[in-house]
C-alpha positions as CSV (number, residue, x, y, z in Angstrom):
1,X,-18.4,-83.9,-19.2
2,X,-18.8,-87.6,-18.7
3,X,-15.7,-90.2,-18.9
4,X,-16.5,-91.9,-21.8
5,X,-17.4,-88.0,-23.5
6,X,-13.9,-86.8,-22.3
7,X,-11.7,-90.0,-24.1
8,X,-13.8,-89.5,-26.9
9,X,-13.1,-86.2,-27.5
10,X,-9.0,-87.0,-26.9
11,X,-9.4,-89.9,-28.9
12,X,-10.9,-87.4,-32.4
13,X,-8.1,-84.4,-31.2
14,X,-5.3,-86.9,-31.2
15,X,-6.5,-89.0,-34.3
16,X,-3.6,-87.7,-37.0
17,X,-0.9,-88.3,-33.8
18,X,0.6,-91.3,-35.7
19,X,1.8,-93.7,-33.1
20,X,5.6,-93.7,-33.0
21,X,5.6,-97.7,-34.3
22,X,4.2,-96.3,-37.7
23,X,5.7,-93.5,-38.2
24,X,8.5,-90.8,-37.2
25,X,7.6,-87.2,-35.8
26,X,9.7,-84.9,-38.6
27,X,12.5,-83.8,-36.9
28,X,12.6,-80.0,-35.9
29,X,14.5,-78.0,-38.6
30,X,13.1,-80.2,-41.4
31,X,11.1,-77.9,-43.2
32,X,7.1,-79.2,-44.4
33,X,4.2,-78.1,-45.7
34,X,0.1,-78.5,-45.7
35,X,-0.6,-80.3,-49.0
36,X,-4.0,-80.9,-49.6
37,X,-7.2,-80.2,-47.1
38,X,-7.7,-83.9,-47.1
39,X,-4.7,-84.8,-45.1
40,X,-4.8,-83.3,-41.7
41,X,-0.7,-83.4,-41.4
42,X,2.3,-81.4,-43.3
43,X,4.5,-83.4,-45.1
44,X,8.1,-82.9,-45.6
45,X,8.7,-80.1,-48.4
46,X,10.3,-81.7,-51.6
47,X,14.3,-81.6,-51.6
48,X,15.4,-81.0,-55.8
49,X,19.1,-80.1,-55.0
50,X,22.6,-81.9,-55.2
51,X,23.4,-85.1,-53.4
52,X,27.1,-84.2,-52.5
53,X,26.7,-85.9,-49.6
54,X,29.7,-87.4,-47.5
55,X,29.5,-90.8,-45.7
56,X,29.0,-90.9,-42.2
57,X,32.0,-93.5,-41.6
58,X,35.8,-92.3,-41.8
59,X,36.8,-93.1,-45.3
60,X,40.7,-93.8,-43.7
61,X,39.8,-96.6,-41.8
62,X,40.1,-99.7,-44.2
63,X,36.9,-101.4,-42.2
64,X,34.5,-98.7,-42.9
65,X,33.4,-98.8,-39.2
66,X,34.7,-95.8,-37.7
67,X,32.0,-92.5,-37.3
68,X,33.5,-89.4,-38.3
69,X,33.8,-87.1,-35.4
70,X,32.7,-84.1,-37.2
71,X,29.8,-83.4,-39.7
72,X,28.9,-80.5,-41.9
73,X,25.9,-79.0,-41.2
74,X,24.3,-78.4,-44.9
75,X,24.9,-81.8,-45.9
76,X,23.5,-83.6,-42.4
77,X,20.4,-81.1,-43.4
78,X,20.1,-82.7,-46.5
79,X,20.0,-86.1,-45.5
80,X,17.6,-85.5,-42.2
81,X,15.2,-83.7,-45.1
82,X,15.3,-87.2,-47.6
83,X,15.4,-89.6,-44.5
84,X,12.1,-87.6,-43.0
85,X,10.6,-88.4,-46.1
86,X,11.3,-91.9,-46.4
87,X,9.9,-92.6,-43.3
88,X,6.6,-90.3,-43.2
89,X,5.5,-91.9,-46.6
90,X,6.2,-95.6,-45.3
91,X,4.3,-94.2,-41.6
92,X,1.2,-92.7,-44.2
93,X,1.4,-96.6,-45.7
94,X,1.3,-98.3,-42.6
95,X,-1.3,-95.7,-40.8
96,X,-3.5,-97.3,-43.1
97,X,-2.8,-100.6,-42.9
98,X,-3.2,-100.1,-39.1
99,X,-6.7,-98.9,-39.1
100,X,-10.2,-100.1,-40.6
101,X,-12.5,-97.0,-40.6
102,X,-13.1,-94.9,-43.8
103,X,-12.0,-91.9,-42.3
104,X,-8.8,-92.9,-41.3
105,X,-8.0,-94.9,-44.2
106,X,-9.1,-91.8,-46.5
107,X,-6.9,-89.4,-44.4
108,X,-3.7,-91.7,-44.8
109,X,-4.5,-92.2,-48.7
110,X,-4.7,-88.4,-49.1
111,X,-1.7,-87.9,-47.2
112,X,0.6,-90.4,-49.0
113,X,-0.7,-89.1,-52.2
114,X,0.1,-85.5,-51.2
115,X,3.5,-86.9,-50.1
116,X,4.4,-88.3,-53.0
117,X,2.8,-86.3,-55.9
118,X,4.5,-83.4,-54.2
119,X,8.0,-84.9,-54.8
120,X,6.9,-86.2,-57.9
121,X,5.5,-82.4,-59.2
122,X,9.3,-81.6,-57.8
123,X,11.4,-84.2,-59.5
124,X,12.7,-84.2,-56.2
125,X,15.9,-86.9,-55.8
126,X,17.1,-86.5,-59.2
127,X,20.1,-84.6,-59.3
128,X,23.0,-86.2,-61.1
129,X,25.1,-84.1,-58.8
130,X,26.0,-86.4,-56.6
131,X,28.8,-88.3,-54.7
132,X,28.9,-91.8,-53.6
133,X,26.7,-91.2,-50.1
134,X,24.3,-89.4,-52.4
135,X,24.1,-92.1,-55.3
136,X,22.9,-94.4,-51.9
137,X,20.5,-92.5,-50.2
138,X,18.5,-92.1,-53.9
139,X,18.7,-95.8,-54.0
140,X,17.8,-96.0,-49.9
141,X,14.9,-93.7,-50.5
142,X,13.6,-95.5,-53.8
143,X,13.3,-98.9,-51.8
144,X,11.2,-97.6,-48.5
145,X,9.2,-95.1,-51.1
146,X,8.5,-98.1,-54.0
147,X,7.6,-100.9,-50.8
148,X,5.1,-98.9,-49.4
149,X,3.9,-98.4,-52.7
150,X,3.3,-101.8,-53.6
151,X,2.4,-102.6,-50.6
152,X,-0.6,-100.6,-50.4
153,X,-1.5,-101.6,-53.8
154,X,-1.5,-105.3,-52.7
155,X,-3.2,-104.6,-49.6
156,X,-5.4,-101.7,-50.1
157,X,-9.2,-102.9,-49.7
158,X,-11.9,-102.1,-52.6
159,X,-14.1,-99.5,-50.3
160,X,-10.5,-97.6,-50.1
161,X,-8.5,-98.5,-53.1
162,X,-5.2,-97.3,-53.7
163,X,-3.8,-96.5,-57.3
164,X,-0.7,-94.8,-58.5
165,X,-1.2,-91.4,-60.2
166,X,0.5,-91.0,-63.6
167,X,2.9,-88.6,-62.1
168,X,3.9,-90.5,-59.0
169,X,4.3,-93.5,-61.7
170,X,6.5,-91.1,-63.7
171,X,8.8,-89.8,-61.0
172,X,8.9,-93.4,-59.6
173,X,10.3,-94.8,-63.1
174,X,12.8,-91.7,-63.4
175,X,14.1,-92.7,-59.9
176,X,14.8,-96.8,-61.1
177,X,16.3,-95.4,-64.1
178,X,18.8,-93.8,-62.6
179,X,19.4,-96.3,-59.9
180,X,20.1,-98.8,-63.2
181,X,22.4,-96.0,-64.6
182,X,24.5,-95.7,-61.4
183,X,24.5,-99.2,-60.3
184,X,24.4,-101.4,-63.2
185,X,28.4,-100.5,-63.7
186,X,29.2,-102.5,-60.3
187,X,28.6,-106.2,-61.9
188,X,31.6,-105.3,-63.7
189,X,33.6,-108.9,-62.6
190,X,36.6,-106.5,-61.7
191,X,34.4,-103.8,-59.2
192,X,35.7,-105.2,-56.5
193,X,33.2,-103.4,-53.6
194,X,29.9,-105.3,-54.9
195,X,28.2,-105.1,-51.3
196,X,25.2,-104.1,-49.7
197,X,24.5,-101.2,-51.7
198,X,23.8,-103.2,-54.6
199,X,21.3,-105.8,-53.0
200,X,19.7,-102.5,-51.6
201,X,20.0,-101.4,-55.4
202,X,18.6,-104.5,-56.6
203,X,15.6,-104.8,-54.3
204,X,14.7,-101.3,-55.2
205,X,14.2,-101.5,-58.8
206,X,12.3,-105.0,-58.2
207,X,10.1,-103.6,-56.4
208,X,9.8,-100.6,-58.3
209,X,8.7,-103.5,-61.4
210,X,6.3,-104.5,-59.4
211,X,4.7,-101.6,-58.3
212,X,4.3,-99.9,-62.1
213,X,3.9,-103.2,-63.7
214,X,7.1,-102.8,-65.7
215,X,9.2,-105.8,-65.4
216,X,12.2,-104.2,-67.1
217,X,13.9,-102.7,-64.0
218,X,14.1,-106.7,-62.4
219,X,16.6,-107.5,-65.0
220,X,19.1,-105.4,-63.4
221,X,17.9,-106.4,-60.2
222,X,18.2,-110.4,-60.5
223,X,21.3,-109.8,-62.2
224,X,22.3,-107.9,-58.6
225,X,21.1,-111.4,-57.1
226,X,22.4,-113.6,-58.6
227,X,26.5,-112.0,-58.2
228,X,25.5,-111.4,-54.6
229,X,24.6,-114.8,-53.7
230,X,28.0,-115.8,-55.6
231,X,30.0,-114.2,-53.2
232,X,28.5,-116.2,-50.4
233,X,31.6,-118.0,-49.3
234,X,31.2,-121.1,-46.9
235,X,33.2,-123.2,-44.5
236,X,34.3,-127.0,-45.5
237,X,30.9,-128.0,-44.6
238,X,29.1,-125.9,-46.6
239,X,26.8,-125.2,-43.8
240,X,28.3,-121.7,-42.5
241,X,28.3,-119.0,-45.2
242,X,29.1,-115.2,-45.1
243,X,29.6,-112.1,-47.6
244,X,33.2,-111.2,-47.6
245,X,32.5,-107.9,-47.7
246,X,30.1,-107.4,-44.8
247,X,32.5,-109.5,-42.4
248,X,35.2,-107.4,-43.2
249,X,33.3,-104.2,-41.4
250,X,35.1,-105.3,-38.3
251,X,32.9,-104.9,-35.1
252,X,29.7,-104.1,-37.3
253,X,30.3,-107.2,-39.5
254,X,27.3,-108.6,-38.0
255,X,25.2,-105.8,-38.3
256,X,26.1,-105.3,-41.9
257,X,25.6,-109.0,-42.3
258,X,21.6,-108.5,-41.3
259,X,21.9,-105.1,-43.1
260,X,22.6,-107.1,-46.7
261,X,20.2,-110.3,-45.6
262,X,17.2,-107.7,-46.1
263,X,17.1,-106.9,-49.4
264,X,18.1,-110.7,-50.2
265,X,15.8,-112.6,-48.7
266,X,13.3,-110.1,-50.6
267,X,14.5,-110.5,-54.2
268,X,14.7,-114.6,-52.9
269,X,10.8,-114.2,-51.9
270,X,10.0,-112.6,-54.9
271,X,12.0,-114.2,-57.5
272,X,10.0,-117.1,-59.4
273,X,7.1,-114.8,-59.5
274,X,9.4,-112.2,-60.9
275,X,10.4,-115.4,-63.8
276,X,14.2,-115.9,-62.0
277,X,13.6,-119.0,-60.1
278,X,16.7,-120.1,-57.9
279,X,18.8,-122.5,-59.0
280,X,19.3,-125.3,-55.9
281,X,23.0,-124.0,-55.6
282,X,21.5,-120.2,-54.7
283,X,19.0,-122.0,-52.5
284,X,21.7,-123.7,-50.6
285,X,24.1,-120.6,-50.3
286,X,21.3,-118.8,-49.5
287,X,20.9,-121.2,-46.3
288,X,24.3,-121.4,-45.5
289,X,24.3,-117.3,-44.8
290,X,21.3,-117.1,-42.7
291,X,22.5,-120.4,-40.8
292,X,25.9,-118.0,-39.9
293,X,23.8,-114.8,-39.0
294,X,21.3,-117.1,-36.7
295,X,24.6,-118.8,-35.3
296,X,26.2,-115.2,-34.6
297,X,23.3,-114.1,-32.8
298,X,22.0,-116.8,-30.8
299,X,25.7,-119.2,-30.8
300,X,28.7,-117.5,-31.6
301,X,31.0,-119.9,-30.5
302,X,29.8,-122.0,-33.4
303,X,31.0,-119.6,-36.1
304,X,34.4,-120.4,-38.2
305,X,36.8,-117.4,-36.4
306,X,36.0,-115.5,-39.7
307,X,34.9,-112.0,-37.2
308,X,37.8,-110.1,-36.4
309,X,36.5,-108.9,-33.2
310,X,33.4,-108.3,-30.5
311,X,30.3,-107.5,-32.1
312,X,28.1,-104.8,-31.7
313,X,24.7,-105.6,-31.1
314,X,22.3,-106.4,-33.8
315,X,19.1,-104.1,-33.4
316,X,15.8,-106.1,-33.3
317,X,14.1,-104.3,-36.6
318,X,17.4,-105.7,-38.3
319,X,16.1,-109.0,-38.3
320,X,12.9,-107.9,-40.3
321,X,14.3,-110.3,-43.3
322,X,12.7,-113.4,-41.2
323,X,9.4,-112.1,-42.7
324,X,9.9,-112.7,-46.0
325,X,12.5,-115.7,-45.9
326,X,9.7,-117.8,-43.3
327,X,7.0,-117.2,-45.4
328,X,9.1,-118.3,-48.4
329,X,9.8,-121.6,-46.7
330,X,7.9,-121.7,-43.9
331,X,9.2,-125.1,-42.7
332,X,11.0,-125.7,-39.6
333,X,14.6,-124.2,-39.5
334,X,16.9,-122.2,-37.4
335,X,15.4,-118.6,-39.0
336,X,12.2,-120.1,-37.0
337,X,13.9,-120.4,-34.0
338,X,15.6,-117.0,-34.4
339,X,11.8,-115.7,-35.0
340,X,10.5,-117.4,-31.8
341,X,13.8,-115.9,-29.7
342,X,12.7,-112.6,-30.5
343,X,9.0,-113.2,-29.7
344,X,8.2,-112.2,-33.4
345,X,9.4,-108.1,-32.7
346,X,11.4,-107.7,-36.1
347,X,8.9,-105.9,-38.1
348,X,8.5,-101.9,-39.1
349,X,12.2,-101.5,-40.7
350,X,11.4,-98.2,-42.8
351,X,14.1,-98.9,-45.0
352,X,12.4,-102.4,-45.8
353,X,9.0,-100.5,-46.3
354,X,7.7,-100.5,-42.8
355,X,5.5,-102.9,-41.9
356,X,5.9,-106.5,-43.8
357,X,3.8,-109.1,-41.8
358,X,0.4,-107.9,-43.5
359,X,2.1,-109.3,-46.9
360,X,4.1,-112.0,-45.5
361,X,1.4,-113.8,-42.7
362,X,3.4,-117.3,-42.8
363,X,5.4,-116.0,-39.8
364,X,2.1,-115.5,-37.9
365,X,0.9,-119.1,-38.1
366,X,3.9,-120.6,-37.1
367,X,6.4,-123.3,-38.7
368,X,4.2,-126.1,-41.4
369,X,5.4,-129.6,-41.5
């Protein structure tokens, strides 16, 4: 067999291999499935039980930083199940955002679609059993699965269309409504733990709006927005500002920091199109926190002695909420020079959706005037 025979023929055996940029192998033990003859992969078999799931931190220590030492195996089983999900239907999204012939293109449409009308078909992530951990990871998984959603919606090309099945839009709109019901008690002005989880919370029922056309579920979500960029505090200059509550995670304050930036600078990118246009106060506090997160990566030294202690480092996929924010504003600013430091390697965050650079380019063409 000639060379170029012999790569072909590796080339068509290895074609559903998704490269490990777009999507996760499925762990071993997490049980899947063939779903349609269409898609030439098995997807993750729908879970439909309780989310009594404990956190993975040490609920003693005050700082939420601490692992636990030792995990129960049913629940870890759980959570490996929903988490392989997340990321194989964000991995189908970006498969085919990653290729331009038919037949890959058709596979990775056929293979989301089995994906999610098989969890739909389920009511899979519904349970009301569920503890605080479990309450999250719905929410988690309702942000990566609604992203890649809309994103292939946006992006998907008119020889390959994507479109939403009436179940998958059903199960979708079940999944926001009870991310409203479990999260729409925390903007009580006394719940004192408004954090991260809520912007997550927030950005997935936005984006959940947009992907089923039903602006409802933003109300919540800008209503999340607007008490999170409230708690922005700032130094005298007004130039430095940081979420009390992600600074107080001791040596992962930074990390949580990022973490929290994601889903912010989201609802930010999406919000006048979404009718909740910023006020120039949000703008500015908006600034002030990802001046502090630049300065704690690339300067520390500059930062108010607000961090209790050494940080850990911030992984690179972290920083994905430069996407969005620079192609918000895509003037000059220190995000740009955080962007440029890391040679542009910050996209693919499965929890953001995967891939965002094919819906925000501005990063791409660099800083306007």
């Amino acid at each position: 067999m000639s060379l170029n025979r012999t790569l072909n023929a590796l080339l068509l055996t290895s074609l559903w291999v998704l490269p490990q940029a777009l999507a996760q192998a499925v762990p071993a033990g997490v049980p899947t499935q063939p779903v349609s003859a269409d898609c030439p992969r098995e997807v993750v078999v729908p879970y439909t039980g309780h989310l009594q799931l404990p956190s993975k931190y040490d609920q003693s220590d005050a700082s939420k930083s601490t692992l636990r030492t030792e995990l129960a195996a049913e629940p870890e089983a759980i959570k490996a199940q929903i988490q392989a999900y997340s990321k194989q239907v964000v991995g189908f999204a970006d498969y085919y955002l990653s290729h331009t012939g038919d037949r890959h293109r058709r596979g990775a449409l056929a293979c989301f679609h089995g994906a999610l009308g098989s969890w739909a078909d389920a009511g899979a992530l519904l349970s009301t059993d569920a503890s605080k951990t479990g309450v999250a990871v719905r929410k988690w998984s309702l942000a990566s699965i609604a992203t890649a959603a809309w994103k292939l919606q946006r992006l998907s090309t008119d020889a390959q269309p994507f479109r939403l099945t009436d179940p998958e839009r059903e199960w979708l709109a079940a999944l926001a409504s009870q991310v409203e019901r479990e999260y729409a008690p925390r903007l009580d002005p006394d719940f004192r733990y408004f954090n991260n989880h809520d912007y997550w919370a927030g950005w997935a029922l936005v984006v959940t709006a947009m992907a089923l056309e039903q602006p409802a579920f933003s109300e919540l979500g800008y209503r999340i927005f607007d008490r999170a960029l409230s708690q922005i505090e700032q130094d005298d200059s007004g130039q430095l500002g940081w979420l009390p509550n992600e600074v107080a995670r001791a040596h992962l304050a930074t990390n949580y920091l990022n973490y929290a930036l994601n889903p912010l600078a989201l609802l930010a990118r999406h919000a006048a199109a979404n009718g909740h246009a910023m006020s120039a106060d949000q703008r500015q506090r908006l600034r002030s926190l990802v001046r502090f997160v630049v300065a704690a990566e690339l300067s520390p030294t500059r930062l108010p002695p607000v961090l209790a202690q050494e940080q850990e480092p911030v992984p690179d996929y972290k920083f994905a909420w430069l996407l969005p924010l620079l192609d918000l504003d895509p003037r000059p600013s220190v995000a740009w020079t955080l962007y440029q430091r890391k040679a542009g390697n910050v996209d693919g965050y499965s929890q953001a959706g995967g891939r965002l650079a094919p819906l925000y380019p501005a990063a791409s063409l660099g800083p306007q005037p």
